[in-house]
N, C-alpha and C positions, 0 to 999 in steps of 0.2 A: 140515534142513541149514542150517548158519549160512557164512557169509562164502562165500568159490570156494574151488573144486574141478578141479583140473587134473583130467579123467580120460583124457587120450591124447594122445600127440603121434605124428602119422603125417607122411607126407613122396607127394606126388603131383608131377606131369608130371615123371617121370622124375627122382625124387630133388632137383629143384631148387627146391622148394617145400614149408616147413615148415607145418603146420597143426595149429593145438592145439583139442582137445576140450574144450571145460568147462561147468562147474556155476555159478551163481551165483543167492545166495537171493534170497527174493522182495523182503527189504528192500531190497536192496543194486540189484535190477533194471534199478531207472531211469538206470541210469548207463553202463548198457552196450549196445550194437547188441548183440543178440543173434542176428540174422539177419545179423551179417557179422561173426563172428568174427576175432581177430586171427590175421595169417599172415606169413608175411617168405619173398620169393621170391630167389632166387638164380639168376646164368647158371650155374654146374654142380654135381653133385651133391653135393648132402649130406648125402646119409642114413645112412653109418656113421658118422658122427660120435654123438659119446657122447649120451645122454638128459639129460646134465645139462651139457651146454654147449649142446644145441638148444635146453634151457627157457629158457637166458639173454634171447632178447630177447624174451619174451612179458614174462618177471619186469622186466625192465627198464623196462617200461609200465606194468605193473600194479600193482607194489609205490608206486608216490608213489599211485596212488589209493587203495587199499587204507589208508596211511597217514591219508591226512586225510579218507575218508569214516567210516574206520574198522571195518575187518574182517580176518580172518585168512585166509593164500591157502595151499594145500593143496596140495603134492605130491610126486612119488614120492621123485627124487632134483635134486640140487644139485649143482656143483663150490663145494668148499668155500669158497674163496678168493672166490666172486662171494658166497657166502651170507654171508660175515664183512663182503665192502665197502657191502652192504648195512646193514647197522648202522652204519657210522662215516656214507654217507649218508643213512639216515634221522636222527642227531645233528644233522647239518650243516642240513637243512631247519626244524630245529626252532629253529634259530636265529636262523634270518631268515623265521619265522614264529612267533615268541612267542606272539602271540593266537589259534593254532590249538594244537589237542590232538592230535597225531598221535601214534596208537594202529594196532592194527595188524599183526602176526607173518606171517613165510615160518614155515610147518610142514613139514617136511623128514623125508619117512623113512630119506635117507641124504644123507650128506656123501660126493663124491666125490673126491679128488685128478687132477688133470689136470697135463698138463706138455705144451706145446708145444717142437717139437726145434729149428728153424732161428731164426736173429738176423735177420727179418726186418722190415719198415717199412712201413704204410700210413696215409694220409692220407684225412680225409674232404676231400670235394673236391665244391665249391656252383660251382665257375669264380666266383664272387664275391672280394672285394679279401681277407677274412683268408686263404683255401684257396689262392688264385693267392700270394699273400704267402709265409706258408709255404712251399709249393714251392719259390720261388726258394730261399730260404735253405737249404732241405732236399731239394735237385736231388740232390746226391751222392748220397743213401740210396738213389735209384731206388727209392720208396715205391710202393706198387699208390694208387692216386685211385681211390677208393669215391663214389661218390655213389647219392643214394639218392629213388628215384620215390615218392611220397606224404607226402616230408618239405614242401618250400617249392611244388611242384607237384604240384597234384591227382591219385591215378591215372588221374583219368579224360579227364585233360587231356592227351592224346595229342599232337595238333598241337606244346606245348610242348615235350615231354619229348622230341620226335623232334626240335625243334629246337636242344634241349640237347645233345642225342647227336653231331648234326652240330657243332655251336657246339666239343665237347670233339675230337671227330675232326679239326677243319680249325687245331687247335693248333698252333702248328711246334714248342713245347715239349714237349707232353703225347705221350710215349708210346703206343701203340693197344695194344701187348699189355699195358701195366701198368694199363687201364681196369676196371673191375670193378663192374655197374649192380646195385645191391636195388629190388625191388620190396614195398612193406610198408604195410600201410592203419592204419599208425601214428596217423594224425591222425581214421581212421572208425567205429574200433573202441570207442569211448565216444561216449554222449549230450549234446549241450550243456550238461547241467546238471553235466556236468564241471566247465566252464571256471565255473561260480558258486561254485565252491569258494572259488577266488582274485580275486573281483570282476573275470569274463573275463582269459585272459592266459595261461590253463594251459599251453601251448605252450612259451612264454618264459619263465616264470616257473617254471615246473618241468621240466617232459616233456623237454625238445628235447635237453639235454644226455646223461642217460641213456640214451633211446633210440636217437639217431642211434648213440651208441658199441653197445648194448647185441645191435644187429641184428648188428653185425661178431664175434661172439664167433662161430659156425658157418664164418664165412670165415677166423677167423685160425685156426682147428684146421686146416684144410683147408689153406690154402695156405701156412701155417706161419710167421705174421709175430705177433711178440711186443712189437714197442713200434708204438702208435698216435699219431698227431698229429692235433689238432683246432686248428684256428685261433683265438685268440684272439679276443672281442669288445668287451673295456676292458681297462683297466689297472688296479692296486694304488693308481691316483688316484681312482678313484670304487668304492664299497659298497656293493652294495644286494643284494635277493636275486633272484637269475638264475639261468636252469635250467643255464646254461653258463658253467663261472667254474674257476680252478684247483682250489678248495675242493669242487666238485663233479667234476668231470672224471675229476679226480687219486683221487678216490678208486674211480672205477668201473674194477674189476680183477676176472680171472677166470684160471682157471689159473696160467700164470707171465708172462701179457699184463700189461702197462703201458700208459700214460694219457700222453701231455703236452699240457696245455693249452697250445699255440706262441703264441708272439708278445708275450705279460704284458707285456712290459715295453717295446712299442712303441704312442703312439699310433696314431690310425686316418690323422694325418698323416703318423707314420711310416712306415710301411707305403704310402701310396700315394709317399711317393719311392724306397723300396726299391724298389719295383716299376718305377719310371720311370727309375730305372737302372740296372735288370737289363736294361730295354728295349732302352738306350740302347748299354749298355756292352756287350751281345751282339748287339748290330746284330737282332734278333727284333721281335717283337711278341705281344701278347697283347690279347684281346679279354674285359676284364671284365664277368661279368654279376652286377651289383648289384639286378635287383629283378627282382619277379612280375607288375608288374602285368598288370589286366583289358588295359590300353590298348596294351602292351607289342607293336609290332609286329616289331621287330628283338631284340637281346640286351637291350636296355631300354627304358626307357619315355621316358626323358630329362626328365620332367618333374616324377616324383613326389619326396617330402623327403629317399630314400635319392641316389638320381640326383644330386640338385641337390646334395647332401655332396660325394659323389665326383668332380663334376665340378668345383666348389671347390677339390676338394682338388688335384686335377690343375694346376687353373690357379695355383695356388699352391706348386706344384713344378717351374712356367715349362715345360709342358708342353703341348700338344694336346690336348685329351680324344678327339679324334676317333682320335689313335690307340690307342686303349684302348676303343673299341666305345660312348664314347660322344658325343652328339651337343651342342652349346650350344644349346636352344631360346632361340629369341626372349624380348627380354625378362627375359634369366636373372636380371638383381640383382631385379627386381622380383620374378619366382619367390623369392628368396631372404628376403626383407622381408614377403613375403607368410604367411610361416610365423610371423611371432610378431605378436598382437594379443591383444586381454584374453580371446577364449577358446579362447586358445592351451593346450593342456595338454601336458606330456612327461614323460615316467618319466624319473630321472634319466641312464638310460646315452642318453638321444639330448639330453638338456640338454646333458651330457658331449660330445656329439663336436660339436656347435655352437661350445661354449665352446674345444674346440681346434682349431677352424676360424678360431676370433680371436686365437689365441696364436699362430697360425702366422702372422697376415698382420701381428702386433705387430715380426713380425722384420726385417718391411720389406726383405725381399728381392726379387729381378725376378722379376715373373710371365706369366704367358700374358695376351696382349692380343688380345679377342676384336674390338674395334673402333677406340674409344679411348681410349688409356692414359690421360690427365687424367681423363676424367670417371672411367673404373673405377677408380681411385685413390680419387679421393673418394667412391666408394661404398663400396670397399672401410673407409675410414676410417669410415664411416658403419653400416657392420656391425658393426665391434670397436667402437665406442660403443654398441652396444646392450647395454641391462644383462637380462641375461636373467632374474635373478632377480625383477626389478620389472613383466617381463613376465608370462612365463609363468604360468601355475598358479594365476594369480591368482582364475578360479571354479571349480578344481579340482572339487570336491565336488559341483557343480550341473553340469559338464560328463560327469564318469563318471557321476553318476546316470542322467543321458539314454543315455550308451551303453550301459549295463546293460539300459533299457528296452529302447531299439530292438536291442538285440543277442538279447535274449529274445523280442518281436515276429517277428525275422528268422528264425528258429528255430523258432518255434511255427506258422512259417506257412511253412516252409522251400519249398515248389512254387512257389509264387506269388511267391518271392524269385528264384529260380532264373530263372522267367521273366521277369521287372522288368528280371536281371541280360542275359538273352539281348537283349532289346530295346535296353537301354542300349549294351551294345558290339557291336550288329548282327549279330548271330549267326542271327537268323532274320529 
């Protein structure tokens, strides 16, 4: 046998959980759990849905491996329309991966036509600044908010996900019948030596756009919704290559389903005053959850690099961060200065939202004063003088060396990490 081999897709606990059978050669082995096959769970039934819109979100994972490991993936039938947008994104990857050879075929013993009947709207939905963003602008559609269990939080991280559920329930925006939860071990179904494909990053750098969209193709047959919104995470100001971008997004289509990458054309400071006067201007509230972390006791952590953006960004749209679910740790400009030193490294889309964190406070307009204004003036002035370029990146190549290692260590010694991890954030 060479390359995989779909040979079944069945459907268990009452239809609301897809489960694919497969084959994969012995070369190709190491890349895959093969004791935890890929599945995508659903709250109701899907098991009449066609055989070639249930393969969609297995193919929606496995096709970028298959590309750059290099092998051909096998099966029965397709909806035509996902099997053709697969070729314009496998083009698209090849572009923003020149030094890879991405090789690699979907084998298809039929091409199927699908057509979805109602003009309906769904949104994937993280409760994070681009998904909460969106929404406001895209309240009208009354869009279903998909969110999805083993994408940013672990399946197995219950505590979380039961916090997330409450966190999306206790919305006074968020609808309760338009919520709609995936369960998918999208992030377990492959071996770490995945992520050495792309020097660690597979997630972000490929996976995350495909997939997140790919698992909704079973839900929009079902509940009949035809255009999708996924929240933008840069703008047409910075290039680089990201699993999540209009260039990839836009192209992943199945039936008569669409794609829009939302928000293009707003920074991430955009976006957090959109949001601070949807707040404002509807007398509402909303409680942003911008990170995962281990430390993370409420909606956020408050302290880590994602946090401290957002909460920037808040105070610089003459806001509270407290009402938006997040907190000012002590000490915040020094958080903030603490982030760039000579072995500072960032891929450029978090160079990017740094650098429009200084263009915003270039505008010298009033901001939230978390103690006093004089001196956070002069800090703030003290921020936009930093040159980021002269910092950052500067031992780039000696910094990812080291993460490659210790991320390969981490990995190869995964139990005794696991337990490092329980110890650290008091878990036993």
């Amino acid at each position: 046998m060479e390359g995989f081999i779909l040979n079944k897709i069945s459907f268990e606990d009452d239809g609301k959980k897809i489960c694919y059978d497969y084959s994969v050669a012995k070369s190709f082995s190491k890349y895959f759990n093969l004791n935890n096959p890929y599945y995508s769970k659903y709250q109701i039934n899907v098991s009449d849905i066609p055989e070639s819109i249930a393969v969609i979100p297995l193919l929606a994972n496995l096709m970028p491996i298959a590309w750059f490991v290099g092998f051909d993936v096998h099966i029965n039938e397709v909806d035509e329309t996902f099997y053709n947008a697969l070729i314009n994104l496998k083009e698209e990857f090849t572009k923003y991966h020149p030094n890879k050879s991405l090789k690699g075929d979907l084998v298809a013993k039929s091409l199927i036509k699908n057509t979805i009947s109602e003009n309906k709207s769904a949104l994937l939905f993280s409760g994070g600044l681009d998904s909460f963003e969106s929404y406001t602008r895209n309240y009208d559609l009354n869009p279903y908010l998909i969110s999805i269990h083993g994408a940013d939080i672990e399946i197995g991280d219950t505590k979380r996900w039961e916090d997330f559920k409450r966190f999306n329930k206790e919305e006074h925006i968020v609808p309760n019948d338009m919520l709609q939860y995936i369960e998918t071990n999208v992030r377990d179904f492959y071996t770490y030596k995945i992520e050495l494909l792309v020097d660690i990053g597979w997630w972000g750098k490929i996976q995350h756009g495909m997939a997140l969209l790919g698992v909704l193709a079973p839900l929009s047959y079902k509940l009949n919704f035809d255009n999708i919104l996924i929240g933008s995470s840069n703008t047409n100001e910075v290039d680089f290559g990201w699993g999540s971008s209009p260039n990839i997004d836009e192209k992943m289509k199945w039936a008569t389903c669409n794609v829009i990458h939302d928000g293009y054309h707003l920074r991430r400071t955009n976006k957090v005053e959109n949001v601070v006067s949807y707040v404002n201007t509807n007398n509402t509230s909303i409680k942003l959850r911008v990170c995962y972390s281990e430390l993370r006791n409420g909606a956020n952590c408050n302290k880590c690099a994602k946090c401290q953006r957002t909460i920037l960004g808040i105070i610089l749209a003459n806001d509270n961060p407290e009402k938006f679910g997040l907190e000012v740790p002590d000490n915040f400009y020094d958080r903030i200065f603490s982030n760039f030193n000579e072995n500072t490294t960032m891929s450029k889309g978090l160079e990017y939202e740094w650098w429009c964190l200084q263009e915003k406070v270039k505008e010298n307009k009033p901001f939230f004063v978390i103690e006093d204004e004089g001196k956070e003036k002069e800090l703030l002035k003290k921020f936009v003088a930093l040159d980021l370029k002269q910092i950052i990146n500067k031992n780039e190549e000696k910094v990812n060396k080291l993460a490659i290692k210790k991320f390969i260590i981490r990995n190869k010694f995964s139990k005794l990490y696991e337990f490092y991890k329980r110890i650290r954030y008091n878990k036993i």
